[in-house]
C-alpha positions as CSV (number, residue, x, y, z in Angstrom):
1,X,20.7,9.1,5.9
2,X,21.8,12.3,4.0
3,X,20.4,15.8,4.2
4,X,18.2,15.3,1.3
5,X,16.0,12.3,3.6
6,X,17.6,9.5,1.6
7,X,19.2,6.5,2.7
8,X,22.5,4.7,1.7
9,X,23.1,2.1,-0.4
10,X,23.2,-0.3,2.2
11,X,19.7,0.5,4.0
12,X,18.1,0.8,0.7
13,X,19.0,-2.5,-0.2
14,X,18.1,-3.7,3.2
15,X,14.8,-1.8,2.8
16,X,13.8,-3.0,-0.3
17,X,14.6,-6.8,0.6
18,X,12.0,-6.0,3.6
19,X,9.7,-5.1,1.3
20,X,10.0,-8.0,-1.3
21,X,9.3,-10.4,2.1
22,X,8.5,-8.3,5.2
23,X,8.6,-11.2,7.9
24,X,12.8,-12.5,6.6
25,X,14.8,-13.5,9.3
26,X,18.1,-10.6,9.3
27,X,20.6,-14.0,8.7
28,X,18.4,-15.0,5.1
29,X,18.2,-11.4,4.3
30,X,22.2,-10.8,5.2
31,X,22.6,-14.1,2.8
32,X,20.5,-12.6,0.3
33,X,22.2,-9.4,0.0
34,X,25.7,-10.6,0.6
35,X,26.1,-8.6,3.5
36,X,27.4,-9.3,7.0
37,X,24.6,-10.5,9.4
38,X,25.0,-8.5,12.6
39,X,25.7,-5.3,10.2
40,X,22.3,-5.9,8.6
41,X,20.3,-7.0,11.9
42,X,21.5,-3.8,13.3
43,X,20.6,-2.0,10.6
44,X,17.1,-3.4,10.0
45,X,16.2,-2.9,13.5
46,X,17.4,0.7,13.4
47,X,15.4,1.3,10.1
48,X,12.3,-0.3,12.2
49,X,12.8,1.7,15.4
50,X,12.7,4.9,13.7
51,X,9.8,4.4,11.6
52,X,11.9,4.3,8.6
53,X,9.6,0.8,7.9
54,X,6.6,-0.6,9.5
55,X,5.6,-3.9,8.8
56,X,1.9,-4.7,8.7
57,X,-0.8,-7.0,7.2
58,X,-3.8,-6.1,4.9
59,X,-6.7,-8.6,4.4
60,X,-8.1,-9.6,1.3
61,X,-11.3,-7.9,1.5
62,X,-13.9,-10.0,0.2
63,X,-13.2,-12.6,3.5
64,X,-13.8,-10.0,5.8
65,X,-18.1,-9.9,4.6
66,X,-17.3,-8.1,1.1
67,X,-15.8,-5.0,2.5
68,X,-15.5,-2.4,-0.9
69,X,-12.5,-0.5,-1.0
70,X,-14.1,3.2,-2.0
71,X,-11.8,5.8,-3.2
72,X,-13.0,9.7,-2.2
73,X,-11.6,12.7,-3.8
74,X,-12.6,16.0,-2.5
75,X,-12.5,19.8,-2.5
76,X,-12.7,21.1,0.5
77,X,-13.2,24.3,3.1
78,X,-9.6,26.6,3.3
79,X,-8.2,25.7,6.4
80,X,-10.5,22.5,7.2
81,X,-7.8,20.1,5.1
82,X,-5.6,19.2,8.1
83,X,-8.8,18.7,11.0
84,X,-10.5,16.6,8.1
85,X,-7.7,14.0,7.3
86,X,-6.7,14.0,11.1
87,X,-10.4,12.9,11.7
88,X,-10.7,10.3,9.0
89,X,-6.6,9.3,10.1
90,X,-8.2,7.8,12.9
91,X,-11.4,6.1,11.7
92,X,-10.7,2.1,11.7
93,X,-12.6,2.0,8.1
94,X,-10.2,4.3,6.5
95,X,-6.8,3.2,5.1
96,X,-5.4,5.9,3.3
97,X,-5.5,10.1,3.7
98,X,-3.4,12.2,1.5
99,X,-3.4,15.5,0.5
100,X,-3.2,16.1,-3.1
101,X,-2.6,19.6,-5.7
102,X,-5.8,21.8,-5.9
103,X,-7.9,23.5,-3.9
104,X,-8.0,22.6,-0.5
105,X,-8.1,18.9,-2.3
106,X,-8.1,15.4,0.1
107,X,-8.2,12.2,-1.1
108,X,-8.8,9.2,1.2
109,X,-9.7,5.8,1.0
110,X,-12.6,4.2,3.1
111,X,-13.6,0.4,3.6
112,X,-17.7,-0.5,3.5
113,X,-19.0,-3.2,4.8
114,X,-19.9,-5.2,1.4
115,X,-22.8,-4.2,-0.3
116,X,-25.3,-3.1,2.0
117,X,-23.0,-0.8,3.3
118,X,-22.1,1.1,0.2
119,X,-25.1,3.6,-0.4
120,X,-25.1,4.5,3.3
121,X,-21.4,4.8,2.9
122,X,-21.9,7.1,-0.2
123,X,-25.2,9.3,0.9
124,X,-24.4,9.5,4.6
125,X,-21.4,8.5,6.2
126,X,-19.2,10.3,3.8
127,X,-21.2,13.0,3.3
128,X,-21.4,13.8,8.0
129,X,-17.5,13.6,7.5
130,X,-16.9,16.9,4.9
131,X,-19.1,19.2,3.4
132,X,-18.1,19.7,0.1
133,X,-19.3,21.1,-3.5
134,X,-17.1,18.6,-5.6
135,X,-16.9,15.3,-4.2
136,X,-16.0,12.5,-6.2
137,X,-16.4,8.7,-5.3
138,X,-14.8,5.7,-7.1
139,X,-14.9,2.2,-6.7
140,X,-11.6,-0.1,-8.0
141,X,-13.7,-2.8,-10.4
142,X,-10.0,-4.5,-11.1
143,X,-6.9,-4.0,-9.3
144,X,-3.7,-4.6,-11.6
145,X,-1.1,-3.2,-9.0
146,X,-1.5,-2.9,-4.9
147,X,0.9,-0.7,-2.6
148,X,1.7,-3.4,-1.4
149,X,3.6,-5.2,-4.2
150,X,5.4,-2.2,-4.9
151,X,9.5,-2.0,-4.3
152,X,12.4,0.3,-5.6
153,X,14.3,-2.0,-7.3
154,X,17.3,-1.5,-5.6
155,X,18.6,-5.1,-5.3
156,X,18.8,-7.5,-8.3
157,X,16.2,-9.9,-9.6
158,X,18.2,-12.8,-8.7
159,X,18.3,-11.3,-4.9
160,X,14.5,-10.4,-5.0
161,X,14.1,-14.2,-5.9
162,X,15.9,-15.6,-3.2
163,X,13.8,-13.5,-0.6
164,X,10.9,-14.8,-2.3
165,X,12.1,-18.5,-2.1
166,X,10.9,-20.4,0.6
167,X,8.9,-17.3,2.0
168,X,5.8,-18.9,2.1
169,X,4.0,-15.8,0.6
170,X,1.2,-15.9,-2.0
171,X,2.0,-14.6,-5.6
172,X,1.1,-10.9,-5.5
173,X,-0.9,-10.6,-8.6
174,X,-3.0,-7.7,-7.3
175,X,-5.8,-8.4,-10.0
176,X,-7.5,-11.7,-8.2
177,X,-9.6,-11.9,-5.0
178,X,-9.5,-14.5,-2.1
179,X,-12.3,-17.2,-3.4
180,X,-12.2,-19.1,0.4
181,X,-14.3,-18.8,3.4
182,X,-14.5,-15.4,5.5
183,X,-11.8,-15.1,8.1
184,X,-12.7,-17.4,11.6
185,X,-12.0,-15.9,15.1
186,X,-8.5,-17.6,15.4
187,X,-7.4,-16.0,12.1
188,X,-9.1,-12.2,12.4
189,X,-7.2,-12.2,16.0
190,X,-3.9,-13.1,13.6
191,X,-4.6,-10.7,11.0
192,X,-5.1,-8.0,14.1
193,X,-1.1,-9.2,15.6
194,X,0.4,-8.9,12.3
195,X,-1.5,-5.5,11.6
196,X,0.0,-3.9,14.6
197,X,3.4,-5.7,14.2
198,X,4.2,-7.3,10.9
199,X,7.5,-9.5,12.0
200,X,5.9,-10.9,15.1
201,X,7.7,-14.0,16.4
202,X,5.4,-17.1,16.0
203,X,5.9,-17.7,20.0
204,X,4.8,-14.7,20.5
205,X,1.8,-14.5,18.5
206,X,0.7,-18.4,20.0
207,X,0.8,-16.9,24.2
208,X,-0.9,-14.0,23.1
209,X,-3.2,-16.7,21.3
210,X,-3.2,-19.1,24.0
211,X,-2.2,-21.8,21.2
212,X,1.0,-23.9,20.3
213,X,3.5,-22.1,18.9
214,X,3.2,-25.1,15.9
215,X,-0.9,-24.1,15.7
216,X,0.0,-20.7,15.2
217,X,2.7,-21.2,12.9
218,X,0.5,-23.4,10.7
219,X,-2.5,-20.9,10.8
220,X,-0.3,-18.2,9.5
221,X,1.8,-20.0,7.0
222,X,-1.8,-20.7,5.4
223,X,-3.2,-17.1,5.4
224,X,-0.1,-15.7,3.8
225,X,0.7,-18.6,1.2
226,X,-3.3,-18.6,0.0
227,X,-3.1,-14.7,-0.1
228,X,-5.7,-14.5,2.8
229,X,-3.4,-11.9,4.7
230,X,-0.4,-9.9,2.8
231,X,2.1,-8.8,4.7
232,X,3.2,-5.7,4.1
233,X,6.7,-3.1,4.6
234,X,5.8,0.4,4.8
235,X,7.9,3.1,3.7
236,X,8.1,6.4,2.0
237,X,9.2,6.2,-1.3
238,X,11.6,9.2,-0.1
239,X,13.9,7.2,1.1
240,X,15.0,5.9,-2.0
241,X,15.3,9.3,-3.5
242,X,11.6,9.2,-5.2
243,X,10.9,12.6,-3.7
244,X,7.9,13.4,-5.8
245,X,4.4,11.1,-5.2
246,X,1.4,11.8,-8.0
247,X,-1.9,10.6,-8.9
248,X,-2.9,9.9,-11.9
249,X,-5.9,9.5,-13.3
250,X,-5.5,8.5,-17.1
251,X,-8.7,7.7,-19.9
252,X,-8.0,5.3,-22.6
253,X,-9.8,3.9,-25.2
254,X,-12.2,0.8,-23.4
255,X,-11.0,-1.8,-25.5
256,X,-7.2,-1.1,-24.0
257,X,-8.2,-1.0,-20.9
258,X,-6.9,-4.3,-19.8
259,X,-3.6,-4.2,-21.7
260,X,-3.3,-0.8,-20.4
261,X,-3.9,-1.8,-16.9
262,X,-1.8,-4.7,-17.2
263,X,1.3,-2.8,-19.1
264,X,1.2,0.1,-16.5
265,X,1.2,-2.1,-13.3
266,X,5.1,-3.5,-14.6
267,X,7.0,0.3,-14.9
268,X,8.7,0.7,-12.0
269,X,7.3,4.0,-10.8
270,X,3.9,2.4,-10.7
271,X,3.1,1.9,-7.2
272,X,-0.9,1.3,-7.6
273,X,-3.4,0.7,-10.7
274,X,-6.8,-0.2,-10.8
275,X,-9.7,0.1,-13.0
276,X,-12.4,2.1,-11.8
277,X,-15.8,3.3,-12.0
278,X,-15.6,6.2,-14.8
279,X,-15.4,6.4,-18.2
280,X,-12.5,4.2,-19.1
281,X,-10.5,5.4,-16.3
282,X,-7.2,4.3,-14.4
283,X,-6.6,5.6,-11.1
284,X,-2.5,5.3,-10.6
285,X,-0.3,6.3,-7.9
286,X,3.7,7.1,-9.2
287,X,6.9,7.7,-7.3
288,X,9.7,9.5,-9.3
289,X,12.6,11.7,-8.4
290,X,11.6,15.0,-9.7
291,X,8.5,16.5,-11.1
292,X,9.7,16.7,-14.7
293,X,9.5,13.0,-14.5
294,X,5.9,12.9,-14.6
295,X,5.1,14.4,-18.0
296,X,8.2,12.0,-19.3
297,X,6.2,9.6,-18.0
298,X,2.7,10.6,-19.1
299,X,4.0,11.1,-22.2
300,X,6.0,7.7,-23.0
301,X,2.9,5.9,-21.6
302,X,0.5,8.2,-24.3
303,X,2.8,7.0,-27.3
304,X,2.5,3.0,-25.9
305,X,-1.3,3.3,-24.9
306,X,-2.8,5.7,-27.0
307,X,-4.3,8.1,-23.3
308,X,-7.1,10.3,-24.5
309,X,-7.4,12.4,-21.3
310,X,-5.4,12.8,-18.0
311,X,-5.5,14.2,-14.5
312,X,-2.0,14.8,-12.3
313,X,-2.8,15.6,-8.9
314,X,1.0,15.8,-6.7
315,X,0.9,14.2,-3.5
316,X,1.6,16.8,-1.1
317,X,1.0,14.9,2.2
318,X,1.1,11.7,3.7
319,X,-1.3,11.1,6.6
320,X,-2.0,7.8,6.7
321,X,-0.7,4.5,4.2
322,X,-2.6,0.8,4.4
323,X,-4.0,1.4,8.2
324,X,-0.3,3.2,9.0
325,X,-0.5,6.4,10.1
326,X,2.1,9.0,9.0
327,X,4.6,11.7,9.7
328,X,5.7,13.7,6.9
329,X,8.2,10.2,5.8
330,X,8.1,8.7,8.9
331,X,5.4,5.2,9.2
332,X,3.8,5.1,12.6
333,X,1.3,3.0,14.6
334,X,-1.7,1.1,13.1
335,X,-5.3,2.8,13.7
């Protein structure tokens, strides 16, 4: 790693091939990347042991009773920022904290429990948690990008597909939900392994199960290759010299809001997109090198999408990424 928190070639190859399919075995990925095996095993453990990656799961919501993902912007008290998103950091219901450009301004991401659970989320839960004047709440209606399908393009399609081959992994579309039956006891006691470690060893997932290893192995092959679980490399986009994290929250005429949602979620410095509730609004999250990159951005994605309005908000602090909790670029333990 060099002074400026960025990898080498190597490990950002080796990165990015985690984060096409987290769970590869160090000889496919070596094979994939042309690489020497016990160079890239080494490597890859190194990466993991120093939080560099984590690997995790996320579950498709709607199997665990309907959870809504809610999205919470807020202005809050000088000086109550960092005891807020260390608070919500460790709530089990909320899977992302940052701290954004503005005034005292958090953003955070907080799982209901389906329906029922939203206006209680909305008038009271949120509201014990901060006290603030201008709170904002949004709900994703249609997700055209996750996180978790995002990577830095650092090794070649032809790699990528070879990673992707034989992985057993459901097509990451981001835009469709799960249509099978809620998560059973045997399964939310997977998803909770994989959450906390990622690249679990089948064996070791079936004696903590108290199952055969080829009863595990078959219950997991299922909830990854239906999309029920996504497994998931963590990283900070740092790493691969994308210093500069923004949200964006972009307006565009209604009847291009599919199009718009569905061109944005293939540039490469898209990491999330999703439709949600406000007036014809995008909610994006972007990793580019430097900051000048967002208005080149913004403004080569006004001339293809004709953007009436736009919010930039920089991303000044990581706490916690998809259940991960953070340390400045550094991916923690699950909570």
């Amino acid at each position: 790693m060099n002074s400026t928190g960025m990898l080498d070639k190597l490990d950002q190859r080796i990165l990015n091939g985690l984060q096409i399919n987290p769970r590869v075995g160090w000889r496919t990925l070596a094979e994939a990347l042309g690489e020497n095996d016990r160079t890239v095993a080494r490597r890859g453990q190194r990466l993991l042991a120093a939080g560099i990656v984590q690997v995790t799961a996320i579950p498709e919501d709607a199997l665990l009773g309907g959870r809504i993902p809610v999205h919470v912007c807020a202005q809050v008290p000088q000086g109550a920022l960092e005891p807020l998103a260390e608070e919500l950091s460790a709530r089990q219901d909320v899977r992302t904290v940052l701290a954004t450009t503005g005034r005292s301004r958090l953003w955070f991401e907080v799982v209901t429990p389906g329906d029922d659970g939203l206006h209680s989320m909305i008038t009271q839960v949120i509201p014990d948690l901060l006290v603030s004047d201008d709170l904002r709440t949004h709900v994703a209606l249609r997700t055209f990008s996750a996180t978790s399908n995002w990577h830095a393009h650092r090794i070649t399609d032809d790699e990528a597909a070879f990673l992707r081959t034989g992985a057993g992994i459901a097509p990451a579309s981001g835009s469709e939900s799960a249509s099978a039956a809620q998560l059973d006891t045997l399964e939310l006691r997977i998803l909770n392994l994989l959450q906390h470690d990622g690249r679990v060893a089948v064996s070791a997932m079936a004696e903590e199960l108290g199952t055969s290893v080829s009863a595990a192995g078959r219950r997991l092959s299922a909830l990854l290759s239906e999309g029920r679980v996504r497994v998931r490399a963590e990283t900070s986009p740092a790493y691969f010299g994308l210093g500069v994290e923004a949200q964006l929250h972009l307006t565009v005429p209604a009847d291009q809001l599919e199009s718009a949602g569905r061109y944005l979620a293939r540039r490469a410095e898209v990491r999330y997109c999703a439709a949600v509730t406000d007036s014809y609004a995008l909610l994006l999250d972007i990793a580019v090198p430097e900051v000048a990159d967002i208005y080149e951005f913004i403004t080569a994605t006004s001339l293809d999408l004709g953007i009436v309005h736009f919010e930039v908000s920089l991303i000044t602090k990581t706490y916690k990424r998809g259940g991960l909790r953070k340390d400045g670029t550094r991916t923690l333990e699950f909570a």
